[in-house]
N, C-alpha and C positions, 0 to 999 in steps of 0.2 A: 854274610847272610844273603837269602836270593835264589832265585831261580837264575841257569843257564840262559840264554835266550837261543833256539832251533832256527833254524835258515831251511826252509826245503830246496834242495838244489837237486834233485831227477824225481820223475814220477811217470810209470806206465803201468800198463795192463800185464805187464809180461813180470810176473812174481820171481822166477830164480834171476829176470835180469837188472830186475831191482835188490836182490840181495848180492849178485857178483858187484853193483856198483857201491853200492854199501862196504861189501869185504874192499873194495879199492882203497876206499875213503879208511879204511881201520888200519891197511898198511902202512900209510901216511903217518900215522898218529907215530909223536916219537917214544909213548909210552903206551901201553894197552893193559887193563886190571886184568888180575890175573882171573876173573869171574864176568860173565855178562849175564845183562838180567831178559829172561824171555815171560812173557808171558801170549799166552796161547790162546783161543777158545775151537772150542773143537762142538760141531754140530751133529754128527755121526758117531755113533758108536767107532765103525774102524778107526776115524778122527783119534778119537778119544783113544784108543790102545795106541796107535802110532806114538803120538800127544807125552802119553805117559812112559813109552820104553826110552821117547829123547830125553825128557825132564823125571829122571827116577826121584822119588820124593817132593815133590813140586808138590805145593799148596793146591790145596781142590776148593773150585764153590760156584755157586751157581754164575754162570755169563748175566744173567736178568735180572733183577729183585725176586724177590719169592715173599710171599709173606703169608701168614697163616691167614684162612679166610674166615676164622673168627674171631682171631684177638689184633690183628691185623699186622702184628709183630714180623719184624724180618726174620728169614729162615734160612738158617745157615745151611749148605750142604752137608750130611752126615755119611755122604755114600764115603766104602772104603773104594776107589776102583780098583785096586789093585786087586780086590777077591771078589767085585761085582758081579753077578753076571751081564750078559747083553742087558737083557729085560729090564735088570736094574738099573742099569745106565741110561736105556734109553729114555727112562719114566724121568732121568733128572735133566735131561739136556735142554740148552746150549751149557754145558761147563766152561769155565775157564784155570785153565794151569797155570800157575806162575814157579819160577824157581829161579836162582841162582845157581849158573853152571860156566864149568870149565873156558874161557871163551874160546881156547881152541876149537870145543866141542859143539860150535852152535855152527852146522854145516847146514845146507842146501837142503837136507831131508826134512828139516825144521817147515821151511817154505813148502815144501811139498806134503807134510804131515795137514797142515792148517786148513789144506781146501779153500771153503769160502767163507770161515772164520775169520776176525780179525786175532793179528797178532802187535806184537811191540818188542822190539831184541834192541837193547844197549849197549853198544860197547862206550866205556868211559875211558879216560885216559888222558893223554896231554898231549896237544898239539907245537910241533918243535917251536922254536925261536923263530922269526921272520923279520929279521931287520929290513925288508924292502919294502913291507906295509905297518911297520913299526908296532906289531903283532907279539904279543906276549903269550907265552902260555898259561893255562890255568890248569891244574889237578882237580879241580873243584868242577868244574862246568865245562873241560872239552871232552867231547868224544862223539860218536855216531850212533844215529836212532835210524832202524828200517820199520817201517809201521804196513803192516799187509793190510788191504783192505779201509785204507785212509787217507786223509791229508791231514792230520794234524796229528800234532806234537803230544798233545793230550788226548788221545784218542775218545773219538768221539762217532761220531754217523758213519755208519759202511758206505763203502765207495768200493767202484770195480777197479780202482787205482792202488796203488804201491807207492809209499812216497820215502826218499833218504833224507835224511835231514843229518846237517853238520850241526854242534852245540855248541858254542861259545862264551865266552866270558858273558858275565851278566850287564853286560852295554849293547850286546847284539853286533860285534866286530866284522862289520858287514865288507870290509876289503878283505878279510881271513876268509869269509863266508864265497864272497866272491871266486876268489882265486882257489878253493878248494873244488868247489864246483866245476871250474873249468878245467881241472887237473883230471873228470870224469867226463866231462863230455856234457858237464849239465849246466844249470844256471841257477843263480837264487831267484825263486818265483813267489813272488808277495811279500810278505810283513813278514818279519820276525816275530817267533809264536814263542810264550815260556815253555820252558824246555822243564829240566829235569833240576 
């Protein structure tokens, strides 16, 4: 039982080169699911159609709270996008997409779809054997989070930053955390955050 614990090891302004360090850190993994989970928010209508041709079928609903302003109840999004029009769409935004997809299928266009949206892509998987930091793999808790538009693991406050984070066993394997990091060119910067 548990939460992963997340290590951020790179973090910049520059969105496709925080996902090419992220695909690095996915190569590594000696196992990769055959699904990654993305979730999107899209501020723009074009957003939003880009949004939806990556993630077909992806769960729709508001990015914000909504709630009725007389019974004060939360309001679920009911738009279809898929037969929206502009107008319609624009009347619900910020949306947020989420779906499980292909992980091959979570390419660069992802990052460029997003804009100034935050996003969150998972790839989960298992990190090989390490007998020289006596590193264990987990099926459960290793795999790699790119978060657009944050630093944390739980996505939380917008930021003009891009953060990759490695996930590790639920003790926060901070010599794994380490030595992955530098295998990109990056470092572990701060606390281990729960992960996934």
């Amino acid at each position: 039982m548990g939460n992963s614990m997340a290590h951020a090891v790179f973090t910049t302004t520059d969105a496709e080169e925080a996902y090419a360090r992220a695909r690095r850190l996915v190569a590594l993994l000696e196992h990769v699911d055959e699904e990654a989970y993305v979730k999107a928010e899209a501020r723009t209508v074009e957003e939003a159609r880009q949004i939806m041709r990556l993630l077909p079928g992806a769960a729709v609903d508001h990015a914000e709270t909504v709630r009725d302003p007389v019974t004060g109840e939360y309001l679920f999004c009911e738009l279809d996008p898929g037969t929206a029009g502009d107008d319609e769409l624009r009347a619900e935004l910020p949306l947020r997409f989420s779906a499980d997809v292909p992980a091959p299928a979570v390419g660069p266009e992802i990052v460029r779809a997003v804009g100034e949206g935050q996003a969150d892509i998972w790839w989960e998987g298992r990190w090989p054997d390490d007998p020289e930091t006596d590193c264990s793999p987990s099926a459960k808790y290793d795999g790699v989070q790119l978060v657009l538009h944050g630093d944390e693991a739980q996505i939380d406050v917008w930021t003009p930053d891009h953060t990759v984070f490695v996930h590790v066993d639920k003790w926060g394997d901070l010599p794994r955390a380490r030595k992955l990091a530098a295998l990109i060119g990056g470092e572990v910067l701060g606390d281990a955050q729960i992960g996934w």
